[in-house]
C-alpha atoms as a printed R data frame, in Angstrom:
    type eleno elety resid chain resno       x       y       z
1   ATOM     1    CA   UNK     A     1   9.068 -21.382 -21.841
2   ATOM     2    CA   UNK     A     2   8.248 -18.157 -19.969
3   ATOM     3    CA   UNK     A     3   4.799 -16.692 -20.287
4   ATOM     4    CA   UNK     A     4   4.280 -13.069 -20.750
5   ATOM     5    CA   UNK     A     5   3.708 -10.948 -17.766
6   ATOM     6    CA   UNK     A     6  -0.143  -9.377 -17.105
7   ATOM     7    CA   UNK     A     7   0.709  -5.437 -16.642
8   ATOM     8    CA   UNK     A     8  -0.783  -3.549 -14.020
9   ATOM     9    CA   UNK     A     9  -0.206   0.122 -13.345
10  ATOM    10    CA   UNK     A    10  -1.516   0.787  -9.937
11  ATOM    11    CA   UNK     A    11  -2.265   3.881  -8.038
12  ATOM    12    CA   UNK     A    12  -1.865   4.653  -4.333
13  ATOM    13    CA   UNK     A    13  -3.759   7.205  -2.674
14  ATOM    14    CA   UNK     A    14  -1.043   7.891  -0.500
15  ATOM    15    CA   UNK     A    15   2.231   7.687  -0.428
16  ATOM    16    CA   UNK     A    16   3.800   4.218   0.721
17  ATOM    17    CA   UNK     A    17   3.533   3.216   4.106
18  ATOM    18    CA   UNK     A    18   1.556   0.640   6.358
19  ATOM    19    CA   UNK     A    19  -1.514   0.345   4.814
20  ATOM    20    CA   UNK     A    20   0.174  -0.676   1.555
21  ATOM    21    CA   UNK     A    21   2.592  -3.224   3.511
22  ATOM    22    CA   UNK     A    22   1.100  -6.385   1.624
23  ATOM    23    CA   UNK     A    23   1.755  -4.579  -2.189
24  ATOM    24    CA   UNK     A    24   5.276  -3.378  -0.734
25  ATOM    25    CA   UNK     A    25   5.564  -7.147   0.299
26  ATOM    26    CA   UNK     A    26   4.349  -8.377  -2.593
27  ATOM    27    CA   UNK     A    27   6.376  -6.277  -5.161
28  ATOM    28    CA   UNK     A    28   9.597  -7.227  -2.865
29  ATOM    29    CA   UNK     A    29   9.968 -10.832  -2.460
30  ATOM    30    CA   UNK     A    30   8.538 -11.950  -6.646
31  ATOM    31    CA   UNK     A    31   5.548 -12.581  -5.328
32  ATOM    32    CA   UNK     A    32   3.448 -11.410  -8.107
33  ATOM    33    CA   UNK     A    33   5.981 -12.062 -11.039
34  ATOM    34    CA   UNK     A    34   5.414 -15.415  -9.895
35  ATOM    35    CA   UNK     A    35   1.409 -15.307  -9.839
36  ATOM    36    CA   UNK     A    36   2.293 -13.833 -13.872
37  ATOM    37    CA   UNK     A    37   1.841 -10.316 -12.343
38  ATOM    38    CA   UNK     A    38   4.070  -6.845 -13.188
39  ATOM    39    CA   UNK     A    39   3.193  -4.761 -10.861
40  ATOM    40    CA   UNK     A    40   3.954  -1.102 -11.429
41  ATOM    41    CA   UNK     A    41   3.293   1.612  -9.049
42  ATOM    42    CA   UNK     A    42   2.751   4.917 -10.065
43  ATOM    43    CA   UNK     A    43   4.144   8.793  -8.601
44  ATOM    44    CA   UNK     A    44   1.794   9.599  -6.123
45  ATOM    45    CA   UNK     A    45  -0.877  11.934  -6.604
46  ATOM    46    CA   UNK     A    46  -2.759  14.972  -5.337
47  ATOM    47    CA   UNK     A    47  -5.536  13.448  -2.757
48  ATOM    48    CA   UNK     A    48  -8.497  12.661  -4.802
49  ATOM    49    CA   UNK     A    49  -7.209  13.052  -8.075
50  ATOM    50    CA   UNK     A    50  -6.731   8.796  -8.055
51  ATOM    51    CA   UNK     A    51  -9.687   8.607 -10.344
52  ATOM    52    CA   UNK     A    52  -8.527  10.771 -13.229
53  ATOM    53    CA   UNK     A    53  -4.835   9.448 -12.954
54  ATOM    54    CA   UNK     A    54  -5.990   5.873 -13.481
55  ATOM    55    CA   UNK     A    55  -8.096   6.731 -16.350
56  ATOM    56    CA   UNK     A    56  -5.471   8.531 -17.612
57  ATOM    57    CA   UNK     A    57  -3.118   5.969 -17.601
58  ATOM    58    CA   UNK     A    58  -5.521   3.701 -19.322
59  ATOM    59    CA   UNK     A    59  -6.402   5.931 -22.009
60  ATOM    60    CA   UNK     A    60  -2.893   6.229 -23.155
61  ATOM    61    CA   UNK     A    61  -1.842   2.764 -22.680
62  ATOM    62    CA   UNK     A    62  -5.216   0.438 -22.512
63  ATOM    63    CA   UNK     A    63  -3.232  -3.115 -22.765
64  ATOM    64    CA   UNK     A    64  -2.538  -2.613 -18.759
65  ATOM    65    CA   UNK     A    65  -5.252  -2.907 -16.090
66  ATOM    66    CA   UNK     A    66  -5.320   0.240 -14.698
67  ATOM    67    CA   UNK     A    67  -6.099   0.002 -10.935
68  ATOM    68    CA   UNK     A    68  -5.991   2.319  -7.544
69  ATOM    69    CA   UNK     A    69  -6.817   2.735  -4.069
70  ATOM    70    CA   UNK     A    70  -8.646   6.097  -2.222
71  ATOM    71    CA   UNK     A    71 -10.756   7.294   0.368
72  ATOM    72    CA   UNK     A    72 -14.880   6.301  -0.557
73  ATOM    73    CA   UNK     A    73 -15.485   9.858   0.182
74  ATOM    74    CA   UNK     A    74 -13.777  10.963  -2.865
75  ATOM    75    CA   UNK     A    75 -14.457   7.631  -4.701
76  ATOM    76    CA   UNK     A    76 -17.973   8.886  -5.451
77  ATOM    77    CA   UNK     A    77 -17.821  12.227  -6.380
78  ATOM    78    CA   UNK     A    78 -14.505  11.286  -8.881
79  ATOM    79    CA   UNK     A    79 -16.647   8.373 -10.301
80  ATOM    80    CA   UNK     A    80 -19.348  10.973 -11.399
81  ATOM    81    CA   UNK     A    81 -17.256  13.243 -12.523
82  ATOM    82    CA   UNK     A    82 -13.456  12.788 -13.823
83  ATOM    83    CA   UNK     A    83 -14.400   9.141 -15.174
84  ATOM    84    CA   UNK     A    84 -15.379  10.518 -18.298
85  ATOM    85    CA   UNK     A    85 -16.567   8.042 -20.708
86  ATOM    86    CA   UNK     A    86 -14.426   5.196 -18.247
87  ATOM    87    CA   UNK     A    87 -16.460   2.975 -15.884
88  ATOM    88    CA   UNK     A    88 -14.945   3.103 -12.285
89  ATOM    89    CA   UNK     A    89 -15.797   0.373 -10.102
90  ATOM    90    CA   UNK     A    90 -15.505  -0.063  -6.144
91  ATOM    91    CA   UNK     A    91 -14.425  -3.639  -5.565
92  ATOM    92    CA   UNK     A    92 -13.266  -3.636  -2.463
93  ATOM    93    CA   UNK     A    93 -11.840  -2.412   1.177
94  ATOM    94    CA   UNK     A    94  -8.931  -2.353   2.576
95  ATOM    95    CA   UNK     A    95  -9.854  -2.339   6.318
96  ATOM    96    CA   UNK     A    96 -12.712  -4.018   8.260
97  ATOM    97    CA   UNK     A    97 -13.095  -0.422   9.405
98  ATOM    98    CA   UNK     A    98 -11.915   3.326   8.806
99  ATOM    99    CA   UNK     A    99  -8.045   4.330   9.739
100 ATOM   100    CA   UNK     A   100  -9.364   7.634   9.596
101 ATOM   101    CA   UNK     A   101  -9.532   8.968  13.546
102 ATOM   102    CA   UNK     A   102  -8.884  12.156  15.543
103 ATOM   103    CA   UNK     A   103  -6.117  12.216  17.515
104 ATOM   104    CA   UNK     A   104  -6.112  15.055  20.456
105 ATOM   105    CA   UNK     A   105  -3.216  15.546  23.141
106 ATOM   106    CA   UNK     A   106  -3.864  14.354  26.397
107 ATOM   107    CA   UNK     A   107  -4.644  16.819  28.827
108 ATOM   108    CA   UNK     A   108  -7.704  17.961  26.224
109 ATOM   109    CA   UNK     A   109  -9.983  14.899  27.367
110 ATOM   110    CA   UNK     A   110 -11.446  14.641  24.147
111 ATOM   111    CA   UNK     A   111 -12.948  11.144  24.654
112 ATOM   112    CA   UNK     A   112 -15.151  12.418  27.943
113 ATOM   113    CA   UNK     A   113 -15.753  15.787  25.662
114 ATOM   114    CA   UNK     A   114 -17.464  13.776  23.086
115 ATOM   115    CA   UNK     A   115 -18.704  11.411  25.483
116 ATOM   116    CA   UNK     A   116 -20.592  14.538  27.067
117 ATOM   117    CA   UNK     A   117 -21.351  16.424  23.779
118 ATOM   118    CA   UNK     A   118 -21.799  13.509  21.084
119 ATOM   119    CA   UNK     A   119 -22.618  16.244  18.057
120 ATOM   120    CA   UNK     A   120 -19.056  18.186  19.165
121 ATOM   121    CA   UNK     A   121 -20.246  21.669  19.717
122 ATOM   122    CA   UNK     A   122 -17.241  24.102  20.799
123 ATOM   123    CA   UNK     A   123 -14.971  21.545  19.580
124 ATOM   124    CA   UNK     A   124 -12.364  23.070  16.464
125 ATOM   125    CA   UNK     A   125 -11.220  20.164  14.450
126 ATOM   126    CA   UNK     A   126  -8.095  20.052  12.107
127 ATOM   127    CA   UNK     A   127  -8.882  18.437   8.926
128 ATOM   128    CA   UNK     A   128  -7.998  17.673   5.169
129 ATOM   129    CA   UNK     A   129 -10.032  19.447   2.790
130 ATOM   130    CA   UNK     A   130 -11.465  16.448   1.373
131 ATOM   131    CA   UNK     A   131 -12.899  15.264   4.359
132 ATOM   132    CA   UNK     A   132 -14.509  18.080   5.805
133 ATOM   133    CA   UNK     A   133 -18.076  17.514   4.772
134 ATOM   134    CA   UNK     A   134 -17.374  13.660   6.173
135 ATOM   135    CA   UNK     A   135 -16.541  15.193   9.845
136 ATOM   136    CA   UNK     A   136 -19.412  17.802   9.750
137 ATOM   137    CA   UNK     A   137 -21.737  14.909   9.364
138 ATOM   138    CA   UNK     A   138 -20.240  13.299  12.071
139 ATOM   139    CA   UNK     A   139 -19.460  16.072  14.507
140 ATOM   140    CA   UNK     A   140 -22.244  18.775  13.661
141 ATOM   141    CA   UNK     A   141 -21.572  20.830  16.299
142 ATOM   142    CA   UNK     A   142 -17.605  21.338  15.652
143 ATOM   143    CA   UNK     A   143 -15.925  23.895  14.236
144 ATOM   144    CA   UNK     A   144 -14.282  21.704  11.400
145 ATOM   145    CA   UNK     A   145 -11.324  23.287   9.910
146 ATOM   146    CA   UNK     A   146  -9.856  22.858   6.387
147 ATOM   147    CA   UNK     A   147  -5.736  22.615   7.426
148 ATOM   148    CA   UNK     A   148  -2.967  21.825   5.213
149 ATOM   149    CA   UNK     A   149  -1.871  17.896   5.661
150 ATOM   150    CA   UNK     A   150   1.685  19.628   6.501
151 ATOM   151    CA   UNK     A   151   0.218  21.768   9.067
152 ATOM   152    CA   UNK     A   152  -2.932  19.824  11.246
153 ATOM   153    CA   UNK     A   153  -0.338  18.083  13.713
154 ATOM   154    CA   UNK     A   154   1.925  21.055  14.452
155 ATOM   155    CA   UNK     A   155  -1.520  22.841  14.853
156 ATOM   156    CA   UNK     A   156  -2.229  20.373  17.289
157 ATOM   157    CA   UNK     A   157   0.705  20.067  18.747
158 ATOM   158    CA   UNK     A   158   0.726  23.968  19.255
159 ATOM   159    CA   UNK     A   159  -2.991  23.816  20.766
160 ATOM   160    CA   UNK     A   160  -4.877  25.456  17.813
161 ATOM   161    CA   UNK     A   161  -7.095  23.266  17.410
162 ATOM   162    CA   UNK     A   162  -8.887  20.277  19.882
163 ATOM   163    CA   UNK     A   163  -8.529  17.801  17.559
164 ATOM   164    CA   UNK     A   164  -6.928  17.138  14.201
165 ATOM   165    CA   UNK     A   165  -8.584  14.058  11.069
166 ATOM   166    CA   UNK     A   166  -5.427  11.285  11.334
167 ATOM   167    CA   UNK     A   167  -5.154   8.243  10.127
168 ATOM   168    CA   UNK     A   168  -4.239   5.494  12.588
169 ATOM   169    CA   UNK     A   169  -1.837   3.637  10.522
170 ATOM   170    CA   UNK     A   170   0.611   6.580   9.932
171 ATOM   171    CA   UNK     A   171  -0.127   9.919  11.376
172 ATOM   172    CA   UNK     A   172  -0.320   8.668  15.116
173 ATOM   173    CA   UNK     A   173   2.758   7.074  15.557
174 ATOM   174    CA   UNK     A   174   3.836  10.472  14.312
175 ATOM   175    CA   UNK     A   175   2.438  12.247  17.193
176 ATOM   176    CA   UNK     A   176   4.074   9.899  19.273
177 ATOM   177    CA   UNK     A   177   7.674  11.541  18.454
């Protein structure tokens, strides 16, 4: 006699790559069909919207658990504001510490420029717009720019900025090409 599967509509907060290697796994090989699991996993979204799109989902269709994955420094603004009447929880991380990074080309020295000038004055920084604010804290001192996610490496690349926001599991094996 089979059992009935427990639905779960889950929502990446970016698209699928590395970081999600275990769900990918997972959803693959059975693994959680056979742990009574059916795992969906949902269009991606626009970058901090993962909130609102989860308690979307649920408020159309509340017999699935509703879950999804983004960056903490969206997590708390989303939580007090596109919840609504829903109760968002943080349960848990995915790294032992932050992917995010900035990657710099080599002949800038950026690790002896911050090494020098910790708070990052005269430094211009590439970054997503949602985690300006996080690198200003950071980096005081640096010119911190809001760049398209498109446009940050090329910007790099190109030498318009010092330093572009990356995440190590994706965006530097990019540069690498």
């Amino acid at each position: 006699m089979s059992r009935a599967l427990c639905q779960i509509a889950v929502q990446l907060d970016y698209y699928m790559s590395a970081q999600f290697a275990g769900i990918a796994l997972a959803c693959r090989r059975g693994i959680y069909e056979k742990a009574g699991l059916k795992v969906k996993l949902l269009p991606s979204c626009h970058p901090g919207d993962e909130a609102a799109k989860v308690c979307e989902g649920f408020s159309k269709d509340a017999s699935k658990l509703h879950v999804g994955s983004m960056e903490q420094n969206t997590l708390i603004p989303a939580a007090g504001g596109t919840a609504g009447d829903h109760n968002i929880k943080a349960v848990a991380a995915m790294f032992g510490r932050s992917p995010l990074c900035l990657a710099a080309m080599p002949d800038v020295g950026l690790r002896s420029r911050l090494h020098e000038n910790p708070h990052g004055h005269g430094l211009r920084i590439a970054a997503h717009s949602d985690t300006i604010d996080l690198l200003k804290r950071i980096l005081p001192g640096a010119d911190v720019l809001d760049v398209p996610r498109t446009q940050k490496l090329s910007e790099l690349r190109a030498g318009g900025v010092d330093a572009a926001q990356a995440y190590d599991v994706t965006e530097t094996l990019r540069l690498g090409h």
